[in-house]
C-alpha positions in Angstrom: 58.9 90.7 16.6 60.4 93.0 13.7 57.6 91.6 10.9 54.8 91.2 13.8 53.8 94.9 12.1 53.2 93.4 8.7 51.6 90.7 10.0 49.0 92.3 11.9 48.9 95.4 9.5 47.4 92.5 6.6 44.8 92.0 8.4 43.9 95.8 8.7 44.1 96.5 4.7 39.9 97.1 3.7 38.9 94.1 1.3 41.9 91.8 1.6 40.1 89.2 4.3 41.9 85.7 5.2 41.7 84.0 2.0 42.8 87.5 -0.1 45.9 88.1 2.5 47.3 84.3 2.0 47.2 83.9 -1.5 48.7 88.0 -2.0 51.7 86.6 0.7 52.3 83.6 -1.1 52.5 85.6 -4.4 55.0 88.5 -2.9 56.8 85.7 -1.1 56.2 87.1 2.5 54.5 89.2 4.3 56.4 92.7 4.5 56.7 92.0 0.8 53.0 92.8 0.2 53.7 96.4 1.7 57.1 96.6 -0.2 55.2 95.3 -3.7 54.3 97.9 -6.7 50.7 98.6 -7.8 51.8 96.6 -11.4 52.9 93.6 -9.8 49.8 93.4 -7.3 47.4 93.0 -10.5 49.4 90.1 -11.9 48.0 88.1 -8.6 44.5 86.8 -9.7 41.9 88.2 -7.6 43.2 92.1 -7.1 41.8 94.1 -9.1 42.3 98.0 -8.9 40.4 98.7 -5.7 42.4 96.0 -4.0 45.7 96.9 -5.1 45.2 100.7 -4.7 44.4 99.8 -0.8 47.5 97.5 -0.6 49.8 100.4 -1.8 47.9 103.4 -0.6 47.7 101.8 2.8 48.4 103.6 6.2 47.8 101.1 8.5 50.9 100.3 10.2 50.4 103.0 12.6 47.4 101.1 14.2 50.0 98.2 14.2 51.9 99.7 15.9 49.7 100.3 18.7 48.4 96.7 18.9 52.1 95.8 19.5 52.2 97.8 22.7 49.2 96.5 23.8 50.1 93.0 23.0 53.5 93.3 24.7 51.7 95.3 27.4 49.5 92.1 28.8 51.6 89.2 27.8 49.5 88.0 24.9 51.2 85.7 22.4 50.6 86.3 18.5 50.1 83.2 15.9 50.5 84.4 12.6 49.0 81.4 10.0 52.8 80.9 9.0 53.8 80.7 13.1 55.1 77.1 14.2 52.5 77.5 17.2 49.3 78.3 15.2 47.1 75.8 15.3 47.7 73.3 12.7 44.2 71.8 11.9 43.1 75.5 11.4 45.6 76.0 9.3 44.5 73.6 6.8 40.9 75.3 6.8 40.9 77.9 3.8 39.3 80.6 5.5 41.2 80.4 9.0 42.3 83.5 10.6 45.8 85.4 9.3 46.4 86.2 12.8 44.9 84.9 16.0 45.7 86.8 19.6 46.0 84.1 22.7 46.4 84.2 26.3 46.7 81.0 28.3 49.2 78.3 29.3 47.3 75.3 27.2 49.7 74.2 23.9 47.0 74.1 21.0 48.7 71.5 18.8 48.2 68.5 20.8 47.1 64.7 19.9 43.2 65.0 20.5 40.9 68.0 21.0 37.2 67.9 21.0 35.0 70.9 20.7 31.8 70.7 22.5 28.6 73.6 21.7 25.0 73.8 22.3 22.0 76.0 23.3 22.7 78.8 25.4 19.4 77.6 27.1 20.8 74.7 28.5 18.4 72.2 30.7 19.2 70.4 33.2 19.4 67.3 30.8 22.0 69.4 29.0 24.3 70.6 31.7 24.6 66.8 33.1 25.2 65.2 29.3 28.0 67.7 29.2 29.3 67.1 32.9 29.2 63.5 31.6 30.9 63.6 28.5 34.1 65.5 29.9 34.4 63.2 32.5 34.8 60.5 30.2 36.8 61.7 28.4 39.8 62.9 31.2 41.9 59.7 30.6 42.2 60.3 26.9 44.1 64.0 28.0 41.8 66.0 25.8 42.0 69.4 24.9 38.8 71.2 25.5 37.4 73.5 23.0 34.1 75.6 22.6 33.2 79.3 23.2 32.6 80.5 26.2 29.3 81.7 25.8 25.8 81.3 27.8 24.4 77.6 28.4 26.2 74.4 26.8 29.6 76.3 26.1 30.7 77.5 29.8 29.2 74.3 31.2 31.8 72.7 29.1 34.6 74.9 30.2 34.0 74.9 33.4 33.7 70.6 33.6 36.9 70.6 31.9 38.3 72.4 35.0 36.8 70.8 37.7 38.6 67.3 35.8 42.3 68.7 35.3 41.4 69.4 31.4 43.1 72.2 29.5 40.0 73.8 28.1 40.2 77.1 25.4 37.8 79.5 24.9 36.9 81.1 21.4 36.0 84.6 21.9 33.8 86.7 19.6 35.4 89.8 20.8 39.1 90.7 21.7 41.0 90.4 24.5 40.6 93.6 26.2 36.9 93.0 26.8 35.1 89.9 28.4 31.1 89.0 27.4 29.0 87.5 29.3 31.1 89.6 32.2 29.4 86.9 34.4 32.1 84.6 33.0 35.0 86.5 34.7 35.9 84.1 37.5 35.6 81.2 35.0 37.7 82.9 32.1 40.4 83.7 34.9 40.7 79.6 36.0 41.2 78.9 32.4 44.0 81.1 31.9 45.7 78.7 34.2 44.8 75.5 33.1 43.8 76.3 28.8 43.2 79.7 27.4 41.5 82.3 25.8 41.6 83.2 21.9 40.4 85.5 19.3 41.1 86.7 15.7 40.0 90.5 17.1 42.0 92.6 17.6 42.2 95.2 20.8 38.9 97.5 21.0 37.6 95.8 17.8 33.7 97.2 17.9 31.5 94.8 20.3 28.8 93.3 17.1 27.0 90.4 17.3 27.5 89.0 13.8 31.5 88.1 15.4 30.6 85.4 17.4 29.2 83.6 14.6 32.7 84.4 12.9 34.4 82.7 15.9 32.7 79.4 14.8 35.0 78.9 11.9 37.6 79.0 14.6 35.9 76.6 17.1 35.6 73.9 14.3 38.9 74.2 12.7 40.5 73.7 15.8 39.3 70.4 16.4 39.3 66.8 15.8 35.5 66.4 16.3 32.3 68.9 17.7 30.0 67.8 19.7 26.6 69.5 20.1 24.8 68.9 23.2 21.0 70.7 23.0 20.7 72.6 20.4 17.1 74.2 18.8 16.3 74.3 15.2 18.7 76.9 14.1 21.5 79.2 15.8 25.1 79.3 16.6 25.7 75.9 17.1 24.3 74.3 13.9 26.1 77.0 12.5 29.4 75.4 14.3 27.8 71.7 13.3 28.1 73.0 9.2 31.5 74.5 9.0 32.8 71.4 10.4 31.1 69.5 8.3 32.9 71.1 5.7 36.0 71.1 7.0 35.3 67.4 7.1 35.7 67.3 10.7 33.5 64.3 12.8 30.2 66.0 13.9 28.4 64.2 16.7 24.7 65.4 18.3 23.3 64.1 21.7 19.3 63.0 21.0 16.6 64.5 22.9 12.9 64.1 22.6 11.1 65.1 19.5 8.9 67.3 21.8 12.0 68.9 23.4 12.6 72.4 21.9 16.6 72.4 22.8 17.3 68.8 21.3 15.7 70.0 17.6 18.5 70.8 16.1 20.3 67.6 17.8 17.7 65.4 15.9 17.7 66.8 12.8 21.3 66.8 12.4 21.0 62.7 13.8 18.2 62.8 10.8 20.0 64.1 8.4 23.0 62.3 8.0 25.0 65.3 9.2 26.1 64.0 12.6 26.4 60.8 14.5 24.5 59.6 17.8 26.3 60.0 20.7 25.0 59.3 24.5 28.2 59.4 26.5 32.0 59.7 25.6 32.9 56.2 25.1 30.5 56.6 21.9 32.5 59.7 20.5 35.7 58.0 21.6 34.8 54.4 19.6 33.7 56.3 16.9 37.0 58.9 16.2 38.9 55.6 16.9 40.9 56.7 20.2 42.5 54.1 22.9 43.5 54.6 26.3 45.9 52.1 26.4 49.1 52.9 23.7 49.9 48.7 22.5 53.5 48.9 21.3 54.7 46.0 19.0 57.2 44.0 19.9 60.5 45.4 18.7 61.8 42.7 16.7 58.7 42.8 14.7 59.1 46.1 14.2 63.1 45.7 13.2 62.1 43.1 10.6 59.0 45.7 9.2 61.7 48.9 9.3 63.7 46.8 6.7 60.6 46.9 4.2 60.0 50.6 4.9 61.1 53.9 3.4 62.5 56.9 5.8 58.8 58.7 5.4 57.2 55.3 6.2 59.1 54.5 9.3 59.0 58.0 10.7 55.4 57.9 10.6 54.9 54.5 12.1 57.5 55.6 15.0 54.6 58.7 15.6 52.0 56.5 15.3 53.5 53.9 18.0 52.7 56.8 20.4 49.1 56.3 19.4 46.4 57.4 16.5 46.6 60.3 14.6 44.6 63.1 12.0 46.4 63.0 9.2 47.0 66.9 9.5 49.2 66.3 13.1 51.0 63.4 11.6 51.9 65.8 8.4 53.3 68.7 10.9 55.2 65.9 13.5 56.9 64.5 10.4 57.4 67.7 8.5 56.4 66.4 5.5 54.0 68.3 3.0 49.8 66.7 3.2 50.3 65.6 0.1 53.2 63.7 0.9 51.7 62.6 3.9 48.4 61.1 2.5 50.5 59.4 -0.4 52.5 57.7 2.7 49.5 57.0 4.3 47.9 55.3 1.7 50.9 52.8 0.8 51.4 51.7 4.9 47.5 51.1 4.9 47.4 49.8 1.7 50.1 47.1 3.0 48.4 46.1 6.4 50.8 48.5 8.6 48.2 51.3 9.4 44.4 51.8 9.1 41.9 54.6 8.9 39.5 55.6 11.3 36.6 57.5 10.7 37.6 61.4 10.6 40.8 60.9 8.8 42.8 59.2 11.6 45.4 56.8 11.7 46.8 53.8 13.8 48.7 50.8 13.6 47.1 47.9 12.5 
């Protein structure tokens, strides 16, 4: 944990942000670098200008650090710094993800599918049994469950994932030495178990309300798909809905009535080309392309198509024997760079050996 100091001291420098911190690392080739790095050399990185660089090498922040490493080491929480082996790949790839994320839990983040699932805070009835219904359909597909622990559609997802054996993780607004809605407690405990709780706060971070929106960016990087169940015509969700839209994530909406205040926002995502119909799992699961059932081919088919193949191209048809996968987890399980990866990609589909699903992923053909 010797450069867990740096690491969580670049995220305390005023006016470096996410975006800022990566491209300053990348440019002073690691992370205790940046604190190592002279005022001159800062100002040949475009983007830091005087105020930026002054902060950088005026700093005195690795004193608070310091502190969040007791705490850290105090209640077991486990660090994922964006260069970490266990930070979660698809956020990764999302320019504005988090430098550091704090997590407590037992769930592993990086697995084959995850869904997030937000709504209303408000939920109906209507809501609460569409969500019941969709995470029961979709336990035999293993899927990690994501959303944010608030009011309404997002514990009522949580808390369905554990009543079906589904690791779920919730994406707090605030850190971990604090808990909101309180009433969540009990619920927040069970997924500590069986999931996890996560945050880009850090210990006694001020309580605002403009952090949960924040968290969104988390929510929907994380995934392979959101799904919002009741949602009115604007708030946190749709906010959700957006960002993974632009991270060119699959965005599905459950349909309500048009009189239905909670199912506004649903529709006019539906309307506006900005998210797909959904009514019940086996519509999200069609759609992203999943299968329960992993078909291998035969293996003297697949002797006489490893003679036509490159090393890239076999080791990604090996991973996707296992079954379908985004393009960003078959780049990590094969190590190869995404650019790399989609250039692979594209020759095995172009030759009948793979295709594309919608949402960028992957299976044999």
């Amino acid at each position: 944990m010797f450069d867990l100091i740096y690491k969580i001291g670049i995220t305390l420098i005023p006016g470096v942000g996410d975006i800022n911190a990566k491209k300053i690392i990348a440019y002073c080739g690691g992370v205790e670098a940046v604190f190592k790095e002279k005022k001159v050399a800062l100002l040949k990185i475009p983007g830091v200008g005087q105020t930026l660089a002054e902060a950088i090498t005026k700093h005195s922040v690795l004193g608070r650090a310091e502190k969040e490493i007791k705490f850290i080491e105090k209640h077991n929480i486990t660090t994922h710094f964006f260069l970490d082996k266990g930070y979660p790949e698809r956020l990764k790839h999302c320019a504005d993800s988090p430098v550091m994320l704090y997590y407590k839990g037992n769930a592993e983040m990086n697995v084959n599918k995850v869904i997030g699932i937000v709504g209303t805070r408000n939920a109906t009835e209507y809501g609460k049994k569409i969500c019941h219904d969709i995470v029961e359909g979709l336990v035999p597909y293993d899927v990690l469950i994501i959303s944010g622990l608030a009011y309404g559609i997002d514990v009522h997802a949580h808390r369905a994932a554990l009543e079906y054996g589904l690791n779920t993780i919730g994406v707090l607004g605030h850190p971990l030495n604090r808990l909101y809605p309180s009433t969540h407690k009990a619920t927040a405990e069970k997924m500590l178990t069986q999931g996890g709780l996560l945050t880009d706060f850090m210990s006694d971070t001020t309580f605002l309300p403009e952090n949960f929106p924040k968290r969104n960016r988390i929510v929907a990087g994380m995934c392979d798909a959101i799904v919002v169940i009741e949602a009115a015509k604007e708030g946190g969700a749709l906010i959700t809905a957006d960002i993974a839209n632009s991270y060119s994530r699959d965005v599905f909406a459950v349909p309500g009535r048009s009189c239905d205040h909670y199912s506004e926002g649903c529709n006019n995502l539906i309307k506006n080309n900005k998210a797909a119909l959904v009514a019940s799992a086996n519509d999200i699961i069609y759609q992203i392309g999943w299968e329960t059932k992993k078909e291998k081919k035969p293996a003297l088919i697949q002797k006489q198509l490893f003679i036509e193949l490159s090393d890239e191209e076999r080791m990604i048809v090996d991973l996707l024997n296992e079954g379908s996968m985004s393009v960003d987890m078959i780049s990590v399980r094969a190590n190869l760079q995404t650019s790399k990866t989609a250039a692979v990609l594209l020759n095995l589909e172009f030759n009948g050996i793979i295709k594309c699903l919608p949402g960028k992923i992957y299976m044999l053909a």
